[in-house]
Every structure is written in C-alpha cells, then in structure tokens.
C-alpha positions as CSV (number, residue, x, y, z in Angstrom):
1,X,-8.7,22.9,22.8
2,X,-6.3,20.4,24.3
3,X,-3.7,22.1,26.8
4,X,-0.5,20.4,28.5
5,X,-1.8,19.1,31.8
6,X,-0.3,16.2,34.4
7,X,-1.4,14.4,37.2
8,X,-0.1,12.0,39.7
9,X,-2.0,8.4,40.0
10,X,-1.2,6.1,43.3
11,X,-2.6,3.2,45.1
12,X,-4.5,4.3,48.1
13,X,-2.1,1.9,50.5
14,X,1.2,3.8,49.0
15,X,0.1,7.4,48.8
16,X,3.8,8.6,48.5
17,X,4.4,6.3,45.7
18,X,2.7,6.9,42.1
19,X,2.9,7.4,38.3
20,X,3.3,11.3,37.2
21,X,0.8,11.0,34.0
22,X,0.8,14.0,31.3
23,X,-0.2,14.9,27.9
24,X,-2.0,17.2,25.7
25,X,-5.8,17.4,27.0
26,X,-9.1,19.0,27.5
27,X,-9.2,18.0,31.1
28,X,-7.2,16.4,33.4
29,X,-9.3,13.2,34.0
30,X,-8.7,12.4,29.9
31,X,-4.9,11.4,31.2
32,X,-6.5,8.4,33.3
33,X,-9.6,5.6,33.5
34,X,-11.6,5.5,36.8
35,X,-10.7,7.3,39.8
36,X,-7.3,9.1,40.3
37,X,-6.5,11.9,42.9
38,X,-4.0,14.7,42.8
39,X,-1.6,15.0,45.5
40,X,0.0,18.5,46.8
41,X,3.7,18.3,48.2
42,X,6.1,16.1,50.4
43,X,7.0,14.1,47.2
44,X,10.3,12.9,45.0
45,X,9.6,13.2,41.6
46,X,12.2,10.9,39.4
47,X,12.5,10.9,35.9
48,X,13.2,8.1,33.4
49,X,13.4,8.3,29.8
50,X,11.9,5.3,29.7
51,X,10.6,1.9,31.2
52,X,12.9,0.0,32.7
53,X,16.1,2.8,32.7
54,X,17.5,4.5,35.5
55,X,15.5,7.7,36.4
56,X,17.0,10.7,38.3
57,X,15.7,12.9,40.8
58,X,14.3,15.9,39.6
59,X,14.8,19.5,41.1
60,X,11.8,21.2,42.7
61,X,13.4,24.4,44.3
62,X,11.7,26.4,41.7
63,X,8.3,24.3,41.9
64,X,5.3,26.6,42.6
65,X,2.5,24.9,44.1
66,X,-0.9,25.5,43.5
C-alpha cells in the first residue's frame, strides 16, 4: 500500500543544495533511480509551485526530526 513519503536528492559536492522529491509510494527509494541519501537538519527548504517561479522559504519551527 503506497503511503506519502519524501526525500531530499543532492550532488555529493553541494550537500546543502538538493531537490525535496515526494509522492505516494511503497518505499522511499521508488521516488528516485540510483543512489540518493537523506539528509537530517541545517537546511532551507523553499517552495515553488512550479519550475521556473519564485519559491519561498518555508517555516520549520514546527518541524520534528526524526
């Protein structure tokens, strides 16, 4: 049964940089071919409605890491 699930893909050289990948899936490594890692904290997440538009910042005071 598919569950909502995300993970963040980045290049190895810019660690603090990456795409935030999610969807409806089994298991996380459905989202993305070959080899991705998950980071913890220290990040900016920004959100754009879309390629190419402005995104904004989101808010992670309420974020619970696990």
């Amino acid at each position: 049964m598919s569950h909502p699930k995300f993970i963040l893909v980045s290049d190895p050289k810019t660690p603090l940089a990456g795409t935030f990948v999610y969807g409806m899936v089994d298991q996380h490594r459905d989202l993305v071919q070959g080899y991705g890692k998950v980071h913890g904290e220290g990040y900016t997440f920004i959100f754009s409605p879309g390629w190419n538009l402005p995104g904004n910042e989101l808010d992670l005071a309420e974020v619970e890491w696990i």
